[in-house]
N, C-alpha and C positions, 0 to 999 in steps of 0.2 A: 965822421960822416954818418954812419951806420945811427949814433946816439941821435943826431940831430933831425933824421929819419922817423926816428921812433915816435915821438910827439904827435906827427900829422897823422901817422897811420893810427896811433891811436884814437887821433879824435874822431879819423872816419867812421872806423868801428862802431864808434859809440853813437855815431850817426846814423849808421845804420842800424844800430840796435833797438834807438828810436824811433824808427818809421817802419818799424815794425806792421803791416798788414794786419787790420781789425780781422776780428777772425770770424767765421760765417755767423747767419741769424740763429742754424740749429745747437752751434755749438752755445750760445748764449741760450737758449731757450735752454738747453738739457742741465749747462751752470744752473739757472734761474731753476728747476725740478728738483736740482739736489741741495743746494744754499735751503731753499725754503719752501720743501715739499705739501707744508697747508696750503702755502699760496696757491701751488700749483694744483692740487687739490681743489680750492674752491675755485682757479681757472679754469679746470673742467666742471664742475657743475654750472657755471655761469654759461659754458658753453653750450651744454645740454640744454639749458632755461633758453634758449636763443634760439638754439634748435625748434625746440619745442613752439615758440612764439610764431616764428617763419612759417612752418608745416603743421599751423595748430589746424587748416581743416583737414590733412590729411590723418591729423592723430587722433582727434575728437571721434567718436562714435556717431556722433549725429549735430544736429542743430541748438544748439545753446538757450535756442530762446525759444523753440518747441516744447508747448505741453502737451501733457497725456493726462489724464485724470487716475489713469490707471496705476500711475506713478508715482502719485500722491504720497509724500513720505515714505517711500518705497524702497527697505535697504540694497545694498548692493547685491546685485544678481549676476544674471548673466546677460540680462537686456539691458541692466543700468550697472557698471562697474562699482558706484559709487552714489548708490543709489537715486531716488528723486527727490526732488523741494518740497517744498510748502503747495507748489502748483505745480506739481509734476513734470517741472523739469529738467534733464537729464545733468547728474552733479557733474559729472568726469568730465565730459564736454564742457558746460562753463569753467572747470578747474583749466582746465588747456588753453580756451581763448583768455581767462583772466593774466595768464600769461601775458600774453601780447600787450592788453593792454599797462599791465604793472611795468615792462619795462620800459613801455614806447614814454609813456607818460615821465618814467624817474629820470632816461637817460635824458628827453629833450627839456625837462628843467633842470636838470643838474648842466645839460650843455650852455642852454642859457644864463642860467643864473651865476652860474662858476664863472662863466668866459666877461658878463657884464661886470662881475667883481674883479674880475680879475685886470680888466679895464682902469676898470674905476682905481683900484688898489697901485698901478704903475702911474696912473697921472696922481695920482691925490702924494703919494712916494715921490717923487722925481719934480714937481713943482714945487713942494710944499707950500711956508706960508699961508696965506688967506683961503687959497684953492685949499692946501690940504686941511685948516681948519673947518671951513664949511662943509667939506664932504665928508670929516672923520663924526660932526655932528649930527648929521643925516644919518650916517652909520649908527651910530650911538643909539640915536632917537629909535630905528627898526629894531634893533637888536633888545632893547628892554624889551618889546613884547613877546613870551616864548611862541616857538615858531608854531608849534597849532592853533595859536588864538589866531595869530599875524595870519596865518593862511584863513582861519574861519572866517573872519573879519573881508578878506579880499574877496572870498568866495560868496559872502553876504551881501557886496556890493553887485557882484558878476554876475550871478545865480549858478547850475551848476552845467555845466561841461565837460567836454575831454581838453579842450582849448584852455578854458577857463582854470582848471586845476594846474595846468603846465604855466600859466601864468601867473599860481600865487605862488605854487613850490618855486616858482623861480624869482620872486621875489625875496622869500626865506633865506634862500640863499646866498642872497648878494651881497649881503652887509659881512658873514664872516667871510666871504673868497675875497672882498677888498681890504677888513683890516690884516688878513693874512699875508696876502700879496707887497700890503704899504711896506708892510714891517721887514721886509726880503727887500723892495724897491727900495727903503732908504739907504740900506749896506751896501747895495749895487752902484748907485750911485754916487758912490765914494772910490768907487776901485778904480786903478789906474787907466784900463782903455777906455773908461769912462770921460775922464779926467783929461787925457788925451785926445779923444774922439773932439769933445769940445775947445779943447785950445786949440785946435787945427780947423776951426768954425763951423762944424757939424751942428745943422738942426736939433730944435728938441724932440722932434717927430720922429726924424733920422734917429737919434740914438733911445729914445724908447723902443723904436722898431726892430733895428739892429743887435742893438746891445742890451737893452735891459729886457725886453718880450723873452728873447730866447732863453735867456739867465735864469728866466722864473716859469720856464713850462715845466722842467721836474715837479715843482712844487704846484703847477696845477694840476696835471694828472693825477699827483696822489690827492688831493681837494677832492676833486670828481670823482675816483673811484671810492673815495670815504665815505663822500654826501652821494652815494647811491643807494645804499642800505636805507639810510635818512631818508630818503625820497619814498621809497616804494613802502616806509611805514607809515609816513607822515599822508601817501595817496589814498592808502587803504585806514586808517583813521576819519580821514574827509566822507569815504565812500559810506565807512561805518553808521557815521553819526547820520549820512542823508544829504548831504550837500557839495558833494564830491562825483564822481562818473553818474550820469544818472541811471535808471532804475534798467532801461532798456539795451545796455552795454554790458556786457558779462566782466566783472571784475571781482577780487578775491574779497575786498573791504566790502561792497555791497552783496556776497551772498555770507557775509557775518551779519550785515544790516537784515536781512532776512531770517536767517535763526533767530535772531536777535528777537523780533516783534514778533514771529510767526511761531516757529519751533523749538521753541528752547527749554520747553517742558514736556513736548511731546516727541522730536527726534534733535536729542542737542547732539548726537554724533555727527552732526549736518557740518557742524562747526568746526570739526578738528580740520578734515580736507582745505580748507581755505587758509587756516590757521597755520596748519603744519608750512601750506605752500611757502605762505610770506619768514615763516623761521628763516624753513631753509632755503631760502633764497634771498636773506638778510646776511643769514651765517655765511653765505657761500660769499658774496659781495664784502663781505668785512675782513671774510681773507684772505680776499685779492689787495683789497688796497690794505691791508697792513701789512702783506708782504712786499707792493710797489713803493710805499714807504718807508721799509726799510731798505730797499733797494736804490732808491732813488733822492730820497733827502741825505745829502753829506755828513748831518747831523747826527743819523743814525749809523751809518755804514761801519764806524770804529766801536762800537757798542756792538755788533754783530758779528 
């Protein structure tokens, strides 16, 4: 009796050993500090850059887009931390609002152009066929042109914006979030509750929605957090050249457009402040999501 006992209570055990209680958000966060302290590293400087965007009128010293003549290429003091422009206006202050605009601009075309590929990348996966020929061609077709011409080219039709810009970065981006997406969406759609889901006459809608969308958000979040870095050089590149934020928006790539034609023989230290900003706040972006990617792509987690 006792022998024939043992069995069930064994498997309880083991039952209970697997429903096991997920363990809090902090204790996951403090794992996620020690596994990959860069990441966490440039999670806090991301944070600060956010900070900093939100409260940029209370961090700024003054008005952005106020001149002084007295300012006039004016190094850093004490009335100008970071000196003045070409037209004397206060560097530190447009440093802070460029903020706001460098991230508003990467995050909302990285949100759109990832989430549209990412679309595009589960029906073009999961139909295949004709649909997923014609869209991989389309893909194809964007993807030969590299992405600052592709964005020039958009921006040459639109002329220049804060709008405008969010809508060619977020074109750049659609063609790799979908062939990325396909290439996960055709594996998905082979696997058993997949397979199941539709022999028991589950929609295509239904089981994209269901089964295959949620299968492949790991692998968007790290897309998005990738293509952030991407965004915020490819915005300040646009601003650079003159056809990107216009001239009346404080942004990091238009006061390099500025050194650029203005001061670049007479105060080129004007440059590094805008410069340095976009490093580090590339660096800091790059390793966030290559620590979310190793975290979160299955592919990597045994290699770590």
């Amino acid at each position: 009796m006792a022998l024939q006992a043992t069995g069930p209570l064994v498997e309880s055990e083991q039952t209970l050993a697997g429903m096991r209680p997920r363990p809090p958000w902090w204790k996951n966060l403090l794992w996620f500090c020690q596994r990959k302290p860069l990441g966490a590293f440039g999670a806090i400087l991301v944070i600060l850059l956010v900070v900093v965007a939100i409260f940029a009128p209370a961090i700024a010293t003054g008005d952005p887009l106020e001149t002084n003549s007295k300012y006039v290429f004016n190094p850093p003091t004490g009335d100008t931390w970071l000196g003045g422009d070409q037209i004397g206006r206060d560097v530190y202050s447009r440093l802070v609002y460029g903020t706001r605009i460098s991230l508003v601009v990467g995050l909302l075309s990285v949100l759109f152009g990832v989430t549209i590929g990412f679309l595009i990348g589960i029906v073009s996966g999961y139909f295949g066929g004709i649909t997923d020929l014609v869209v991989q061609r389309i893909m194809d077709a964007m993807m030969s042109f590299p992405a600052l011409i592709l964005a020039l080219a958009i921006m040459a039709g639109l002329g220049a914006s804060v709008t405008n810009v969010v809508i060619a970065l977020s074109a750049v981006f659609i063609p790799g979030a979908a062939r990325t997406i396909r290439s996960q969406a055709l594996s998905i759609k082979e696997v058993d509750y997949v397979l199941a889901a539709r022999a028991v006459g589950a929609g295509d809608w239904r089981i994209i929605l269901r089964h295959m969308a949620p299968n492949c958000a790991a692998t968007f979040i790290v897309l998005a957090s990738i293509s952030l870095g991407w965004a915020i050089v490819v915005e300040a590149s646009l601003s650079f050249l003159g056809v990107g934020i216009p001239p009346d928006v404080p942004s990091w790539g238009g006061m390099l457009n500025g050194v650029a034609q203005n001061s670049l023989d007479v105060a080129p230290w004007l440059g590094v402040f805008p410069g340095l900003a976009i490093a580090i706040t590339v660096f800091a972006v790059n390793l966030l999501g290559d620590a979310l990617r190793d975290v979160l792509d299955p592919r990597m987690r045994g290699a770590n």
